[in-house]
C-alpha positions as CSV (number, residue, x, y, z in Angstrom):
1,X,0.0,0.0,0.0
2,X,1.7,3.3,-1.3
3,X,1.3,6.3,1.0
4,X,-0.6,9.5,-0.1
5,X,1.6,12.5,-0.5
6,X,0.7,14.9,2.3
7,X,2.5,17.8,0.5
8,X,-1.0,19.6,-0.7
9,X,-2.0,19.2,3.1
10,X,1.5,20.9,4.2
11,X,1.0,23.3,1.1
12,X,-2.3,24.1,2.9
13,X,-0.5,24.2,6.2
14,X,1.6,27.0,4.5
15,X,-1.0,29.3,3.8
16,X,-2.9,28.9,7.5
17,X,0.5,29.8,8.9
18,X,1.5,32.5,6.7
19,X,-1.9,34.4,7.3
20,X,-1.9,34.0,10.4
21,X,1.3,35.5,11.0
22,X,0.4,38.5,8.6
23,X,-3.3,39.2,10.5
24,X,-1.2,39.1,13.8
25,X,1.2,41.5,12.1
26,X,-0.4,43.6,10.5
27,X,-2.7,44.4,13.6
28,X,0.9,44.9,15.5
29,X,1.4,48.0,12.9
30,X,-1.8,49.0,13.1
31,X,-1.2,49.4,16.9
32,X,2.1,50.5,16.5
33,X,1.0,53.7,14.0
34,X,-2.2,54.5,16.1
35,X,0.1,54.7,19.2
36,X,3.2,55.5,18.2
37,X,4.7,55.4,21.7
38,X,7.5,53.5,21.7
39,X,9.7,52.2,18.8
40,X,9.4,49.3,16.5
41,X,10.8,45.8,17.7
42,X,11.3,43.8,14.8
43,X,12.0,40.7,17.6
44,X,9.1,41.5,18.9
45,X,7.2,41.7,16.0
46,X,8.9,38.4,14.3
47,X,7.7,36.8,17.6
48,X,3.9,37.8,17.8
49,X,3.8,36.8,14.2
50,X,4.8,33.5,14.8
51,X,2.7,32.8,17.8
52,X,-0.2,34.0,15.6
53,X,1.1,31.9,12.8
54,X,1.1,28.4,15.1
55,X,-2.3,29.9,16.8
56,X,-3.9,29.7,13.3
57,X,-2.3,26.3,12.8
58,X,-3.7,25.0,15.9
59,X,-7.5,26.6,14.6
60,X,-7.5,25.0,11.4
61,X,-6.6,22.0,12.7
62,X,-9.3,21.1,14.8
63,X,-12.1,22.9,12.9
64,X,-13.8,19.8,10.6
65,X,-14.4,20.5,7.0
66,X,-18.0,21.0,6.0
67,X,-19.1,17.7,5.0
68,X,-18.5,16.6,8.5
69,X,-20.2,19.2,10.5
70,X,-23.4,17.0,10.8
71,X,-21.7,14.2,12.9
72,X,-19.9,16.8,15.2
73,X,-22.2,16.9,18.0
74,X,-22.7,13.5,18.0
75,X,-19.2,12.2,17.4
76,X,-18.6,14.4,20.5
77,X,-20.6,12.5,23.0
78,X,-19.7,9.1,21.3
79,X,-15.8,10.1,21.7
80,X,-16.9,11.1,25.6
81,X,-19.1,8.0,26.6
82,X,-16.2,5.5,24.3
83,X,-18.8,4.0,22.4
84,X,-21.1,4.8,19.5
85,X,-24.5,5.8,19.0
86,X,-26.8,2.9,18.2
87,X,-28.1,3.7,15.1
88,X,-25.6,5.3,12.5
89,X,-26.2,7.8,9.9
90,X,-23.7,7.8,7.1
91,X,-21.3,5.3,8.2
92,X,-18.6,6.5,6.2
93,X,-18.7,10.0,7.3
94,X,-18.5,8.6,10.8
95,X,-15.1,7.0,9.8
96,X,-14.1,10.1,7.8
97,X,-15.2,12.2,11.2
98,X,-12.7,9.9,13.3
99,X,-10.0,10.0,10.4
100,X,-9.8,13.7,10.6
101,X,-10.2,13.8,14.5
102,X,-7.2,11.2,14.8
103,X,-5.4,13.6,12.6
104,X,-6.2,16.6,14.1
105,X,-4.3,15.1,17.5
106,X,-0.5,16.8,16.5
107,X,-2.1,20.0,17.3
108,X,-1.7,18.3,20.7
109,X,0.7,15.4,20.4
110,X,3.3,18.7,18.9
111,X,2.2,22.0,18.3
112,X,1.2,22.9,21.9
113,X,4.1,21.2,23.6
114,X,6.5,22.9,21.3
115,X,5.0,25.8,21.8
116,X,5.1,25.0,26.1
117,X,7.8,23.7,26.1
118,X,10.0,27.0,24.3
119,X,7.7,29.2,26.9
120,X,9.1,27.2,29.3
121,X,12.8,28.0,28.1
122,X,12.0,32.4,27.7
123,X,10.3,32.3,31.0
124,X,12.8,30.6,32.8
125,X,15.7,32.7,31.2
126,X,14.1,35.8,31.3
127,X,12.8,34.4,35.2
128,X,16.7,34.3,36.1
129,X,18.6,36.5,33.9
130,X,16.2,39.3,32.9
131,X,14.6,40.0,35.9
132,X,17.2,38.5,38.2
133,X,15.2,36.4,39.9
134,X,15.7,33.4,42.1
135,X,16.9,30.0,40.4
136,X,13.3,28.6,42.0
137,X,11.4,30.8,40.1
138,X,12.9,30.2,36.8
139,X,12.9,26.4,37.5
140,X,8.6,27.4,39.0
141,X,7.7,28.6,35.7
142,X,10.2,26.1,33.6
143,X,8.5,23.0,35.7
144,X,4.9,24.3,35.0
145,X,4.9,24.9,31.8
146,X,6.4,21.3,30.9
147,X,4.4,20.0,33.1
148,X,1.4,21.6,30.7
149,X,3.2,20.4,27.7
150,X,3.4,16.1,29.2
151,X,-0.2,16.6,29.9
152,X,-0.9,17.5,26.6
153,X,0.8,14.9,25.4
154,X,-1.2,12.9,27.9
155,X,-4.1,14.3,26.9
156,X,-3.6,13.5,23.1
157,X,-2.2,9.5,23.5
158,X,-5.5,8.5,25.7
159,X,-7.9,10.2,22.8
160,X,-6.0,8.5,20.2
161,X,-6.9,4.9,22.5
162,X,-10.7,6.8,22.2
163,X,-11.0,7.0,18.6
164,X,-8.9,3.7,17.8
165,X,-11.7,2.1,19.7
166,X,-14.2,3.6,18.3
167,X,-13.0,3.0,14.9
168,X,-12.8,-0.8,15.7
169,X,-16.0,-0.4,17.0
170,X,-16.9,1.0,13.4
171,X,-14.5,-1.6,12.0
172,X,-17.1,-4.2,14.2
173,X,-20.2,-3.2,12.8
174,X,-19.4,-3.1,9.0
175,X,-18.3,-6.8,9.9
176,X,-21.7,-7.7,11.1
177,X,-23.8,-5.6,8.7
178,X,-21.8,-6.8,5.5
């Protein structure tokens, strides 16, 4: 079985990031000419544009496409309670719903932990060498927000168990049926 290519998907990827970055940036100037009261950080700037760049990654990712809206609500309870409705509407939607929620997990599995993780790293050096803080502070905020980056990570491996068990569930009752 040959693989799909996923580079229309990262191509796609791309574009959520890039305009992301440029709303978040362009607001920043907006600000920044409307004000006027300090000067123009281009670190600063760089850095607000990529957290709105991986913000609009981590939008996209979880928000379904259209054809899937209509098993949303119930794919959420069924993902909750670990089993599936009774009756099923559409069983193939249901596995394309559970497809694109298993996929949507790096937004958890990576993106936030990255993104946790290097907060962890500025708070803790600016903690102890900006500020001049205490070494427990810096370690404080360093320790908390990895600790919020494992329990994403957490969070994402036991809803992958969810929806591989719901998909053999899925799996279970195409069995029976056909």
């Amino acid at each position: 079985m040959t693989r799909p290519s996923r580079l229309p998907e990262r191509r796609r990827l791309a574009v959520v990031f890039a305009i992301g970055a440029a709303w978040v940036w362009l607001v920043g100037w907006v600000a920044h000419a409307l004000l006027g009261d300090d000067d123009w950080s281009w670190a600063e700037t760089a850095a607000r544009s990529a957290t709105g760049g991986l913000t609009a990654l981590a939008i996209a990712a979880v928000i379904p496409p259209r054809r899937l809206r209509a098993v949303q609500r119930p794919l959420a309870g069924a993902i909750h309670r670990g089993t599936l409705p009774r009756h099923l509407v559409g069983p193939d939607v249901w596995r394309d719903a559970l497809d694109h929620h298993r996929s949507a997990l790096w937004v958890w599995r990576w993106l936030f932990p990255v993104i946790l993780g290097s907060g962890a790293l500025v708070c803790a050096g600016a903690a102890f060498f900006v500020t001049g803080g205490g070494l427990a502070a810096a370690l404080g905020l360093g320790f908390g927000l990895t600790a919020g980056a494992a329990a994403c990570r957490f969070f994402a491996e036991r809803r992958r168990a969810v929806l591989d068990d719901l998909a053999a569930q899925l799996d279970q009752r195409d069995v029976h049926a056909g």
